[in-house]
N, C-alpha and C positions, 0 to 999 in steps of 0.2 A: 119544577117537575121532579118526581121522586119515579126513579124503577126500581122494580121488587127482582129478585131470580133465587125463585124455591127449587128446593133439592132437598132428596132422603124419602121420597117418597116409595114405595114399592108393596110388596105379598110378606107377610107372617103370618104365622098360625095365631089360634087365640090365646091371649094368655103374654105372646109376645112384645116385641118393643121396638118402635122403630123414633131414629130423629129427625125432623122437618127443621132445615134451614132455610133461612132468607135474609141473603144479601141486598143492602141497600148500596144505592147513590150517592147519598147524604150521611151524613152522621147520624147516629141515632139520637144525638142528642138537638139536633135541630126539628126531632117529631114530636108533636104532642104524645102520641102516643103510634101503639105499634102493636100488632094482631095476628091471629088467626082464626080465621073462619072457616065453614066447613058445608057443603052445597050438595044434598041428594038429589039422584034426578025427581025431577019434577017438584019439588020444595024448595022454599026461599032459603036464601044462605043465610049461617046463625054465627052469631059468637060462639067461640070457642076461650078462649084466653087473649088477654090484652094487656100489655105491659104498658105502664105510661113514662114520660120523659124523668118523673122521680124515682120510677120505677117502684111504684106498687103496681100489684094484678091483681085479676079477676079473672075467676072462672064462670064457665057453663055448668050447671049443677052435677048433671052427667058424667063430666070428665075431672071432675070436683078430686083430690087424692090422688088420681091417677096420671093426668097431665102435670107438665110445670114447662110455663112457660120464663127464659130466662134469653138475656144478653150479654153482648162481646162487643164494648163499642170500637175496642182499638180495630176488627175485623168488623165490624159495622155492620152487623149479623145479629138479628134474634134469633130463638132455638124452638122449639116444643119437642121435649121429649114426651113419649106419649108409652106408657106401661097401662099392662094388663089389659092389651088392645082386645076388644070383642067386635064379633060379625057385625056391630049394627055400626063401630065407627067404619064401616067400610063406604067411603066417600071420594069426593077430592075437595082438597085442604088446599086455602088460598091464602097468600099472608098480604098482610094488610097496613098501611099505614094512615094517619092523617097530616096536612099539611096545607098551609096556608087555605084554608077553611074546603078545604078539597078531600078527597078518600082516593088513595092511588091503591091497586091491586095486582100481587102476581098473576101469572100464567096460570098457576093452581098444579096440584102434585096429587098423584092418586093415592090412596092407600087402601089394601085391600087387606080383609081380616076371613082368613077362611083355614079350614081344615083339610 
């Protein structure tokens, strides 16, 4: 079993920057891979960025430039810094991992983008 615990979530204006962490249980290098998704109400939760155990990523087209999702495995921590935040990423943001053919998920971390 893998636990997730995000943190860095909160309020900036647009334009702003904020960084989402998530501490793992595990090493990051025992994950296939390692995430963050991002869940409006009422809409299904989407990819956002996902780092895998070689550490290539992928973005969401949207956050394409503006995000960068990265790691610290000796802290066992992925990151998403997130620039040039706008009102519409205003959600909350879950970080994600895979493992032993399973999907484990944080609590989730709000972030809100408003003026």
């Amino acid at each position: 079993q893998v636990q997730l615990v995000e943190s860095g979530g909160g309020s900036v204006q647009p334009g702003g920057s904020l960084r989402l962490s998530c501490a793992s249980s595990l090493s990051i290098f025992e994950l296939p891979s390692m995430g963050w998704y991002r869940q409006a109400p009422g809409k299904q939760r989407e990819s956002v960025a996902v780092i895998t155990r070689s550490g290539s990523t992928t973005y969401e087209n949207s956050v394409q430039g503006r995000f960068t999702i990265s790691r610290d495995a000796a802290k066992r921590t992925v990151y998403l810094q997130m620039n040039s935040l706008q009102p519409e990423d205003t959600v909350v943001y879950y970080c994600t991992a895979a493992y032993r053919s399973s999907q484990y998920w944080g609590q989730g971390t709000q972030v809100t983008v408003s003026s």
